[in-house]
DSSP file (Angstrom, degrees, kcal/mol; ACC not computed):
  #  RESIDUE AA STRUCTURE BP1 BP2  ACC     N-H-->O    O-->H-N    N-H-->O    O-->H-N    TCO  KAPPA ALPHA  PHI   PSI    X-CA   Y-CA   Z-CA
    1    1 A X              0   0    0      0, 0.0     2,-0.4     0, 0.0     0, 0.0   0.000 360.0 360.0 360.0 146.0  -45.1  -43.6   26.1
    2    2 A X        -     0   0    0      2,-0.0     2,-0.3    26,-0.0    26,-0.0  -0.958 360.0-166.4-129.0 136.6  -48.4  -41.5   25.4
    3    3 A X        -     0   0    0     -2,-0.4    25,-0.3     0, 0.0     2,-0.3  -0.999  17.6-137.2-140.0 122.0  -48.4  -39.0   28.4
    4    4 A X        -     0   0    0     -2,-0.3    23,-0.2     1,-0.1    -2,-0.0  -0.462  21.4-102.2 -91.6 158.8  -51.9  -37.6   28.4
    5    5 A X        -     0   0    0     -2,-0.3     2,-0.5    21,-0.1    21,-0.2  -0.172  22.5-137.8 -71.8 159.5  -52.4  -34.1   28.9
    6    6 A X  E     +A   25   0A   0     19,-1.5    19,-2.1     2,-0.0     2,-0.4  -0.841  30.5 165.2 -93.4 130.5  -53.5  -32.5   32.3
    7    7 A X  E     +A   24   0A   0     -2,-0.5     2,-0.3    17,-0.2    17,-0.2  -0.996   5.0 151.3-143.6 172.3  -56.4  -29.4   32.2
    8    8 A X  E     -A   23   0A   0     15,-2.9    15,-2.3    -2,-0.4     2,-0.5  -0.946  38.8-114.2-163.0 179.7  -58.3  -28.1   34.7
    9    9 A X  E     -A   22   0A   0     -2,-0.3     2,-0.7    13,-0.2    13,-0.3  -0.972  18.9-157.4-130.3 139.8  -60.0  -24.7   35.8
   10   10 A X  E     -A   21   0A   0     11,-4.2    11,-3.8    -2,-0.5     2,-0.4  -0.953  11.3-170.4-120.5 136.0  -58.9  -22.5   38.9
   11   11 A X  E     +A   20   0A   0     -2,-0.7     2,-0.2     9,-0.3     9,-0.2  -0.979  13.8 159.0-144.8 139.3  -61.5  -20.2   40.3
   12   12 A X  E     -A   19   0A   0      7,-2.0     7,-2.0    -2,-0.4     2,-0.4  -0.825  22.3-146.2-142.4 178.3  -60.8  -17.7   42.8
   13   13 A X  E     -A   18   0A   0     -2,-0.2     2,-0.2     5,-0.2     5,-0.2  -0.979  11.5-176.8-148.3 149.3  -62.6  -14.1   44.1
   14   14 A X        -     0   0    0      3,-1.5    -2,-0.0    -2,-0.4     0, 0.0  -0.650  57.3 -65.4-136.5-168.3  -61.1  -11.0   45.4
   15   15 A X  S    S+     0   0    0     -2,-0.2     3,-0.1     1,-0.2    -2,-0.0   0.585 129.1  26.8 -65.7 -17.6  -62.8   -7.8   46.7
   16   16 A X  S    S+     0   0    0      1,-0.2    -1,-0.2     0, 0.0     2,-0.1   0.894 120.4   0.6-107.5 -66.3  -64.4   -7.1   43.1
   17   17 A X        -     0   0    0      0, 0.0    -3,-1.5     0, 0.0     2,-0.3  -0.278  62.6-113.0-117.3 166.7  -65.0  -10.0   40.8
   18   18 A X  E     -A   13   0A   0     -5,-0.2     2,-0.2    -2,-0.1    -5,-0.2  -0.921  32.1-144.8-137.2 152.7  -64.7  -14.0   40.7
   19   19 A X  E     -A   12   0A   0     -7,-2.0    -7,-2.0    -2,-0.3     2,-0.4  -0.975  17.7-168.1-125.3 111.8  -62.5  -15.3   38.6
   20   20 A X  E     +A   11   0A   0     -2,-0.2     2,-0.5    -9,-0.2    -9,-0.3  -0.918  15.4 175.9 -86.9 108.5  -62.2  -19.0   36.0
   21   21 A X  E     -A   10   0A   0    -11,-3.8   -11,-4.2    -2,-0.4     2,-0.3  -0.995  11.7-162.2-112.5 173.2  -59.0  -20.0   34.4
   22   22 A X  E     -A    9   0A   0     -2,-0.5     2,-0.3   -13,-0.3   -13,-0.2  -0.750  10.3-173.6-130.2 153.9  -58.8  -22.7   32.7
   23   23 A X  E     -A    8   0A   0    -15,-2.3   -15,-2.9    -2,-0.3     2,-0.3  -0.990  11.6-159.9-150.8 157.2  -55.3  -24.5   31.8
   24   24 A X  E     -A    7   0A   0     -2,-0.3     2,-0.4   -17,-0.2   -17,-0.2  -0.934   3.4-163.1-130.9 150.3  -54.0  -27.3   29.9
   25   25 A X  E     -A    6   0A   0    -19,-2.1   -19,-1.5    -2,-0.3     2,-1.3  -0.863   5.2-162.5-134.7 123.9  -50.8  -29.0   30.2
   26   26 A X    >   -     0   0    0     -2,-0.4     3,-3.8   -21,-0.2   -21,-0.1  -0.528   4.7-175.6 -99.0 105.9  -49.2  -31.3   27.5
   27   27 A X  T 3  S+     0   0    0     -2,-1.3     3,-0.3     1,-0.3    -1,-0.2   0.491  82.8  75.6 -86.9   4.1  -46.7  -33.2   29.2
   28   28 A X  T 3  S+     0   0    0    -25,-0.3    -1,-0.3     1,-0.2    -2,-0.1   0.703 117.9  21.4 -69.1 -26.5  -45.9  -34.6   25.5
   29   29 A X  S <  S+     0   0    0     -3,-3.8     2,-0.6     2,-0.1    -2,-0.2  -0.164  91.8 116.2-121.6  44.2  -44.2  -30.8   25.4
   30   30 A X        -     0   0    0     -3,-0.3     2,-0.2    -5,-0.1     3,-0.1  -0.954  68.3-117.8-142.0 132.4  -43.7  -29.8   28.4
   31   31 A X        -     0   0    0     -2,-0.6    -2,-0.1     1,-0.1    -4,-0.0  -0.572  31.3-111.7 -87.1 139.1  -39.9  -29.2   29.5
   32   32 A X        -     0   0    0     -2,-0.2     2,-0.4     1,-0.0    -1,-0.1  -0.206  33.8-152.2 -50.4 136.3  -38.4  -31.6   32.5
   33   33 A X        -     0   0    0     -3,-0.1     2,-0.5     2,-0.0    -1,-0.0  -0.908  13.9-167.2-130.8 133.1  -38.1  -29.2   35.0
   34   34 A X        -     0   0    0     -2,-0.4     2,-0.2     1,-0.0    -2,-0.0  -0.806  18.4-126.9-117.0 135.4  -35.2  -30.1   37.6
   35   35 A X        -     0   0    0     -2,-0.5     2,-0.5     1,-0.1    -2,-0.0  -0.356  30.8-163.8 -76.4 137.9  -34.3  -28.6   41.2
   36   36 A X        -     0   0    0     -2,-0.2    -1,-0.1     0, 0.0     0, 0.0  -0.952  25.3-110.6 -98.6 125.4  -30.9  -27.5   41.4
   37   37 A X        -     0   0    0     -2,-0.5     3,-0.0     4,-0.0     0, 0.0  -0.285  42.3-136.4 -25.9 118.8  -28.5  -26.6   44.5
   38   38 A X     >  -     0   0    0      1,-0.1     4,-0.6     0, 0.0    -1,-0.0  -0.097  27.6 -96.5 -71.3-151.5  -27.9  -22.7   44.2
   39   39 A X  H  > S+     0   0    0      2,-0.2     4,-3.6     3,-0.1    -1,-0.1   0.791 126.6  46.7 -66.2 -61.0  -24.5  -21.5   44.6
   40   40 A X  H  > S+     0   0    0      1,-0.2     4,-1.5     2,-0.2    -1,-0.1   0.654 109.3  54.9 -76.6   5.4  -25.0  -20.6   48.2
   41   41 A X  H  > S+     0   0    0      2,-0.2     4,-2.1     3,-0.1    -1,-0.2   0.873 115.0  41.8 -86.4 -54.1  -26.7  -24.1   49.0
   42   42 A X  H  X S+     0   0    0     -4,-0.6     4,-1.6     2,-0.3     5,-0.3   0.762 112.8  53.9 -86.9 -20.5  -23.5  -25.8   47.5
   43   43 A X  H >X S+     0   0    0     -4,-3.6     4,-2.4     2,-0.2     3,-2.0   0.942 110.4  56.2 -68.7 -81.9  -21.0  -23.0   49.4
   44   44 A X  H 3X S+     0   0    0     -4,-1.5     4,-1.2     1,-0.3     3,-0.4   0.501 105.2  40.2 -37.4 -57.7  -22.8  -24.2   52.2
   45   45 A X  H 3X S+     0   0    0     -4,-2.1     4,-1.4     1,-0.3    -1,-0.3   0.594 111.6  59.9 -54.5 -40.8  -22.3  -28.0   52.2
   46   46 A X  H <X S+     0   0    0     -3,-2.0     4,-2.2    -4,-1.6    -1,-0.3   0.683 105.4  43.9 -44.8 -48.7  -19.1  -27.5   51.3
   47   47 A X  H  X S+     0   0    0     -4,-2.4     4,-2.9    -3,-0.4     5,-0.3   0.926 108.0  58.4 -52.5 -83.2  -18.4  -25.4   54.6
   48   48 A X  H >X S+     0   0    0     -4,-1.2     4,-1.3     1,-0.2     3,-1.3   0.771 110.5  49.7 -18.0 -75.3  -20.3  -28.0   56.7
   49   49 A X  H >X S+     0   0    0     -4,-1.4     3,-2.3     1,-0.3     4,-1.4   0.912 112.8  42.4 -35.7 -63.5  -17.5  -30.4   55.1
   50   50 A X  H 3X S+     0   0    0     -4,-2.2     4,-1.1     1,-0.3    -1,-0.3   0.666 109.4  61.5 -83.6  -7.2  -14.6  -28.4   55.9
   51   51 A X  H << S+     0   0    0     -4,-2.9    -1,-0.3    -3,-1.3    -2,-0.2   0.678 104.6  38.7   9.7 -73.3  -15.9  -27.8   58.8
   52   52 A X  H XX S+     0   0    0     -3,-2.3     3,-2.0    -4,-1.3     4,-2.0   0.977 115.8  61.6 -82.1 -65.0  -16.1  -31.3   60.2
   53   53 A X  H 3X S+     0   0    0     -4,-1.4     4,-1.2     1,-0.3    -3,-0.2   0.672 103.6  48.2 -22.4 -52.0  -12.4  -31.7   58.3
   54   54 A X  H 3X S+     0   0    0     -4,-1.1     4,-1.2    -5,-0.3    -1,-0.3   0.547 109.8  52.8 -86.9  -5.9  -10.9  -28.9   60.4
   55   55 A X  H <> S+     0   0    0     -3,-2.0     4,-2.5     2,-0.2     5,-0.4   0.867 106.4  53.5 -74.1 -42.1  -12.4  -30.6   63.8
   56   56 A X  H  X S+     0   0    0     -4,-2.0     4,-2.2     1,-0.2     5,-0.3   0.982 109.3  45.1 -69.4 -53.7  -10.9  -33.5   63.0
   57   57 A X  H >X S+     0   0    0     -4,-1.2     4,-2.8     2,-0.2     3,-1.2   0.963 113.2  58.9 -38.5 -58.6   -7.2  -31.8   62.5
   58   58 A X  H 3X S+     0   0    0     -4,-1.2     4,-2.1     1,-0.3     5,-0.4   0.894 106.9  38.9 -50.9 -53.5   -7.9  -30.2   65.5
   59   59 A X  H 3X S+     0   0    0     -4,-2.5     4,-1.1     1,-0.3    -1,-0.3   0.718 116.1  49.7 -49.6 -36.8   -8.4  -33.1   67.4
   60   60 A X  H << S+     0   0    0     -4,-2.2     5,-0.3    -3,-1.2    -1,-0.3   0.792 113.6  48.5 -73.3 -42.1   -5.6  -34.8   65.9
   61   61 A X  H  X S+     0   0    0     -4,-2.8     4,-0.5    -5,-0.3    -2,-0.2   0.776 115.6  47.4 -78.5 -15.1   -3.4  -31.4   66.6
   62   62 A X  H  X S+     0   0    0     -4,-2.1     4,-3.2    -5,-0.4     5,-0.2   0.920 106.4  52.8 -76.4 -51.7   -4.8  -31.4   70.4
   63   63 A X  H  X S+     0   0    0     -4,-1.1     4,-0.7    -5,-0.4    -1,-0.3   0.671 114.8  43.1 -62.1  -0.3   -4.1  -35.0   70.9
   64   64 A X  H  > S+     0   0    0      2,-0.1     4,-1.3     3,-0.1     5,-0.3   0.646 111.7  53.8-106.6 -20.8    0.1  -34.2   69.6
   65   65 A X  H  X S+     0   0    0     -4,-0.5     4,-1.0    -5,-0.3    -2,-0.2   0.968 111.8  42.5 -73.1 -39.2    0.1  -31.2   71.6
   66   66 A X  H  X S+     0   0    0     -4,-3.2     4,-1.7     2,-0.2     3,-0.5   0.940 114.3  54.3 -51.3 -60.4   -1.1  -33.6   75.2
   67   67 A X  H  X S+     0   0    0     -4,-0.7     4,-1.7     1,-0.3    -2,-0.2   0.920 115.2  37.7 -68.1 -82.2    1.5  -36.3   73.9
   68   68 A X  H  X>S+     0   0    0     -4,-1.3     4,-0.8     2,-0.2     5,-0.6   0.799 114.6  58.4 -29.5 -40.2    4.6  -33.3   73.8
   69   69 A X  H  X5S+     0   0    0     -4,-1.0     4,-3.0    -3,-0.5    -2,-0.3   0.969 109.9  35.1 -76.6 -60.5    3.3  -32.1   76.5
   70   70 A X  H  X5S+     0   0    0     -4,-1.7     4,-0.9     1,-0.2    -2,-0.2   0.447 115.2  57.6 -44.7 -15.2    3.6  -35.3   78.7
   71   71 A X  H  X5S+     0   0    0     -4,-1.7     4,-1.1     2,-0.2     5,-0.4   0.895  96.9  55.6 -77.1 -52.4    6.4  -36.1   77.4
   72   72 A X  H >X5S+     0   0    0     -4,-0.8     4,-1.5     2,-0.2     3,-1.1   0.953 106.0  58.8 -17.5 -58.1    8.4  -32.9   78.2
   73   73 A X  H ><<S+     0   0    0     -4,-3.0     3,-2.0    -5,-0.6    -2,-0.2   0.995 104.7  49.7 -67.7 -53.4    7.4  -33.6   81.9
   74   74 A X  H 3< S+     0   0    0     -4,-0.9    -1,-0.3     1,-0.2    -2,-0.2   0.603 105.4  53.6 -60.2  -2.3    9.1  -37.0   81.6
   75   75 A X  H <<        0   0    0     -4,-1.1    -1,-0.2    -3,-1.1    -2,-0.2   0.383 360.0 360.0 -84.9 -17.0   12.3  -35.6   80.2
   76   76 A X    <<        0   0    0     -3,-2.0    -1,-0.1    -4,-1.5    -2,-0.1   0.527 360.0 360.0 -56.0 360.0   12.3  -33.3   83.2
């Protein structure tokens, strides 16, 4: 695949001077660059999960605790 190169110029000013650069990019060498999850991105998501995982126990624990409870009162 012939992947043709990019160039271009940026010009900018500050308080003293204006400013050209000029750039090329040769995407024939130019390393893949790929986003990654950090650490704390992947801590997070993992929380969220266990999270949701420990509502659902809960719910499950609430609904055995109502069940025991209503039964007790009919054993009364």
């Amino acid at each position: 695949m012939n992947k043709k190169p990019i160039t271009g110029a940026i010009s900018y000013d500050d308080n003293i001077n204006s400013y050209t650069e000029s750039f090329s990019i040769d995407f024939e060498n130019y390393a893949t660059v790929f986003s990654a999850d950090s650490d704390a991105d992947i801590l997070h998501e993992d929380m969220k999960k266990q999270t949701v995982e420990l509502t659902k126990i809960a719910k499950e624990l609430e609904k055995g605790r109502q069940e025991f409870s209503k039964a007790s009162i009919s054993a009364e």
